[in-house]
N, C-alpha and C positions, 0 to 999 in steps of 0.2 A: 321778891323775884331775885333768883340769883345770876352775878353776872358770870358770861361763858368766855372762856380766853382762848386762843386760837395761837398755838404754838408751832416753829414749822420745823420741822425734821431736815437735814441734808442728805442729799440725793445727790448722786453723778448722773447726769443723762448720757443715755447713748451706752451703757453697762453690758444691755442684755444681748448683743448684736452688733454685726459689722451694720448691716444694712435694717432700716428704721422706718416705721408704718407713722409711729406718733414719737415724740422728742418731749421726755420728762422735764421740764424746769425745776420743780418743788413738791416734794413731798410734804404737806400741812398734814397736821394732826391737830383734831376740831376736840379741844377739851369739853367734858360733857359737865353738866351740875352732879357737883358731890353725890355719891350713893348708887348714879345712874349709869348703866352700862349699853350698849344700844345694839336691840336685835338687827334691826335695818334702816338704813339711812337713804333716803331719795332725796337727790340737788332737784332743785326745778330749773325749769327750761331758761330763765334769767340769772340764775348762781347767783340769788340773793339770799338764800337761806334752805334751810332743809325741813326734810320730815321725817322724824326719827319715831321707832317706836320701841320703846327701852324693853329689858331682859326683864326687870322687877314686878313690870303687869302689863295689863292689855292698857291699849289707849297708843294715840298718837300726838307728839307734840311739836309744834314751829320752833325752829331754832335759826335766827336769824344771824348770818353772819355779819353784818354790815353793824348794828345794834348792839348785837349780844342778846339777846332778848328771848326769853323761852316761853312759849303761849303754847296752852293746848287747845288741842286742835279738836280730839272726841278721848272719852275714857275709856272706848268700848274697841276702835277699830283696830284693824292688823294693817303692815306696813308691806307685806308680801303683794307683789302685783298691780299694787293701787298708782294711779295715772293722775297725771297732772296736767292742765290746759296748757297749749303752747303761749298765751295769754299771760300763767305764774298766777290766775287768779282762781282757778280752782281745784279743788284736789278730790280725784274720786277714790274710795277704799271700801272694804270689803269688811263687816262686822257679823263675827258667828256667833251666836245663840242652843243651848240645848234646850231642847223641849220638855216639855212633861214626859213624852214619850221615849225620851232619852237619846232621840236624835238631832244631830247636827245641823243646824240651817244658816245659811248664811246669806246678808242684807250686803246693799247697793248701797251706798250712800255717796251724799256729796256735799262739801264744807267749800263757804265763801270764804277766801280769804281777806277776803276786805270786810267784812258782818262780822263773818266767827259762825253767821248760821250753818243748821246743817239737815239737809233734806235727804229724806227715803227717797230713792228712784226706784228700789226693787225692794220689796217685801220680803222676808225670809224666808228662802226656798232650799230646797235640795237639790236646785238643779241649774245653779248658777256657771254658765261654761266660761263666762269671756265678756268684756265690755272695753268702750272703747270712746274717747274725746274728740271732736273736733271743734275747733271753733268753740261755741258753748251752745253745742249739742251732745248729748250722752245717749250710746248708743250700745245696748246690754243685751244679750242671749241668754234667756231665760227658759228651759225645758224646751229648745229647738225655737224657739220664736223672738223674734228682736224686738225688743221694746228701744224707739228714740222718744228725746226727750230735749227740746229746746230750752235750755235754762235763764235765754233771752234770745230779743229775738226770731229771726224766723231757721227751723232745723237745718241742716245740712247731712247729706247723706254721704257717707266713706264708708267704704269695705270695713269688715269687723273679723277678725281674723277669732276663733278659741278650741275648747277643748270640749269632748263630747266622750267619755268614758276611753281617753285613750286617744281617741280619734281627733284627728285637727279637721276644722272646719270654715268655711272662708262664705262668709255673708255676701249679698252684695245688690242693692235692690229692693232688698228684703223676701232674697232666694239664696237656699244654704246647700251648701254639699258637700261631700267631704272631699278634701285636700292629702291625698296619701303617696307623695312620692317615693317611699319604700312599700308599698302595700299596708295591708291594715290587720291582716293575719299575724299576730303574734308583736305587734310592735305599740311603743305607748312614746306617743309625741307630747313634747312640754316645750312651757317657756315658749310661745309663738308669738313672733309680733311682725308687722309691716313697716317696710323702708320710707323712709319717709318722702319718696317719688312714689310711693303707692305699687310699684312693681313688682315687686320680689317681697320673699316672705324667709324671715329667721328663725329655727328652730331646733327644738334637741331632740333628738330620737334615742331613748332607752338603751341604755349598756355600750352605745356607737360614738357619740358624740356631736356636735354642733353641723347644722347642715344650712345653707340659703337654697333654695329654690325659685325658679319665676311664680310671681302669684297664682297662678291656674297649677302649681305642681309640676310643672316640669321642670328639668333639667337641673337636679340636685347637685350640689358642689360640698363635698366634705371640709369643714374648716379645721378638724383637730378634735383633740377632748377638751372641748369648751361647754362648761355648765352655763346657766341663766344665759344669753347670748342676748344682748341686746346692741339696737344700732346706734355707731356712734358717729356714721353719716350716711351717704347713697353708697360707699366704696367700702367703708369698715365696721364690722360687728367687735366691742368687748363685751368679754366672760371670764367669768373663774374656772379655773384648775384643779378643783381640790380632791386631795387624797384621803382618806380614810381607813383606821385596822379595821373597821366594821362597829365599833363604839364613839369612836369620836374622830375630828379632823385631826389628819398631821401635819398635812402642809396643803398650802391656797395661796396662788397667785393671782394677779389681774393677768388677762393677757387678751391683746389685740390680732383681728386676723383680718386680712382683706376677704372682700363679699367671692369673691371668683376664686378663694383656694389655694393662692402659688403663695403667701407667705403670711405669715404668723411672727410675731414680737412680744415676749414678757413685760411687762409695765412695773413690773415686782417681782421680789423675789420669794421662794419657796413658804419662808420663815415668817414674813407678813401676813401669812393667816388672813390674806385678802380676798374678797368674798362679797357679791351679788353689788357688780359697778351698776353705775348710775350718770348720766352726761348732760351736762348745760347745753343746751340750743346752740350757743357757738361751737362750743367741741371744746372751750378754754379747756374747761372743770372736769376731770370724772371725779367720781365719789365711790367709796365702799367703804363697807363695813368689814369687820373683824372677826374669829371664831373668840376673843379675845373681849370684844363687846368696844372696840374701839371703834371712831370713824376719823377717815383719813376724806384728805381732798388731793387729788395729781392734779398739777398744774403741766398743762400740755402748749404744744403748737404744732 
């Protein structure tokens, strides 16, 4: 096992703006094992280590920052969308398969971080929308139907926010409908997730940018051109920036936006190549990845 060194970059805070949403401390940059470049890096909800899943293959591995320490996690999963218990003890992700038939399917899965086990929750479908943690219940939308699943325990039931051919869609009960506060003619919603008061819902509308709306779809608030948009409390959504000639990125910034719309703060600058953040439970940590295959940690307050 190789050990992983943790080098920190300097940073000015306070650079990108008179007036400030989040206040930079340090810019760390998380050295990776020799060879390994990382598609995407998730901090867990304790900022004791992450879940990377490198450029060179599929598979996702534990990299512990506190340790050093590099455990894998599965050989098979992807690191895009996959949830983590507010707990730090489990991690859910998404593993795809080609068929005989030559199509794509993609599994549910969930790894103990304390075992190393790792349990099917969904079977290989084509019609995986949206899943979602609470507690240690795992709660998955499957071909319009939610499957829960208490991983101890007795279940708990939380709204499940996903995606349905374009369509966003908001569980709740285990009654689904769609969520379209642009309409649903000609628009394709990504990246949805719920506030962590449970009220409002963040997301990105195709070719438009980052919007928050109340849970039930009303009353949308434009945040900017914010790719991946995730929360990084009841008040603020970060996302990336990023530009493209149509072949590859040019420039990705992190940037933070309050939920209601009047203001927006760079986290990074143009040249950072920073790309799909990530946030500790306290709000210390965010985390991103790189078009570079680098992973950084912002140290905030």
């Amino acid at each position: 096992m190789k050990k992983v060194f943790i080098s920190a970059l300097l940073l000015c805070s306070g650079i990108y703006g008179y007036s400030q949403l989040l206040s930079v401390t340090r810019n760390v940059k998380v050295s990776l094992p020799d060879g390994v470049t990382a598609n995407t890096a998730t901090i867990i909800p304790d900022g004791s280590y992450m879940v990377v899943s490198p450029n060179e293959k599929n598979g996702l591995f534990r990299l512990d920052l506190e340790t050093s320490a590099v455990t894998t996690i599965s050989e098979t999963g992807t690191g895009f969308g996959l949830k983590i218990s507010d707990d730090s003890k489990t991690v859910l992700f998404r593993e795809s398969t080609i068929g005989k038939d030559r199509l794509r399917r993609t599994a549910l899965k969930s790894a103990d971080m304390a075992t190393g086990r790792v349990a099917t929750i969904v079977k290989p479908t084509r019609d995986l929308q949206g899943f979602a943690i609470k507690g240690a219940t795992v709660m998955a939308m499957n071909k319009g139907k939610l499957t829960t699943k208490a991983l101890s325990g007795v279940a708990t039931v939380a709204p499940v926010v996903s995606i349905d051919k374009g369509r966003m869609m908001l569980t709740v009960n285990g009654e689904t409908k769609v969520i379209a506060p642009q309409g649903v003619e000609g628009q394709s919603y990504l990246w949805p997730s719920i506030s962590p008061d449970g009220t409002r819902i963040a997301y990105y509308l195709g070719r438009h940018g980052a919007y928050v709306c109340n849970i039930d779809g009303s009353n949308p608030v434009f945040l900017g051109s914010i790719r991946a948009p995730r929360w990084y409390n009841n008040d603020i959504v970060v996302g990336m920036n990023d530009k493209d000639n149509g072949q590859v990125v040019t420039s990705s910034k992190i940037v933070a936006a309050k939920a209601d719309g009047t203001m927006s703060q760079a986290l990074t600058d143009d040249a950072s190549m920073a790309m799909y953040p990530t946030v500790s439970a306290d709000g210390s940590k965010i985390s991103y990845s790189t078009a570079y295959g680098e992973i950084h940690i912002l140290e905030v307050k």
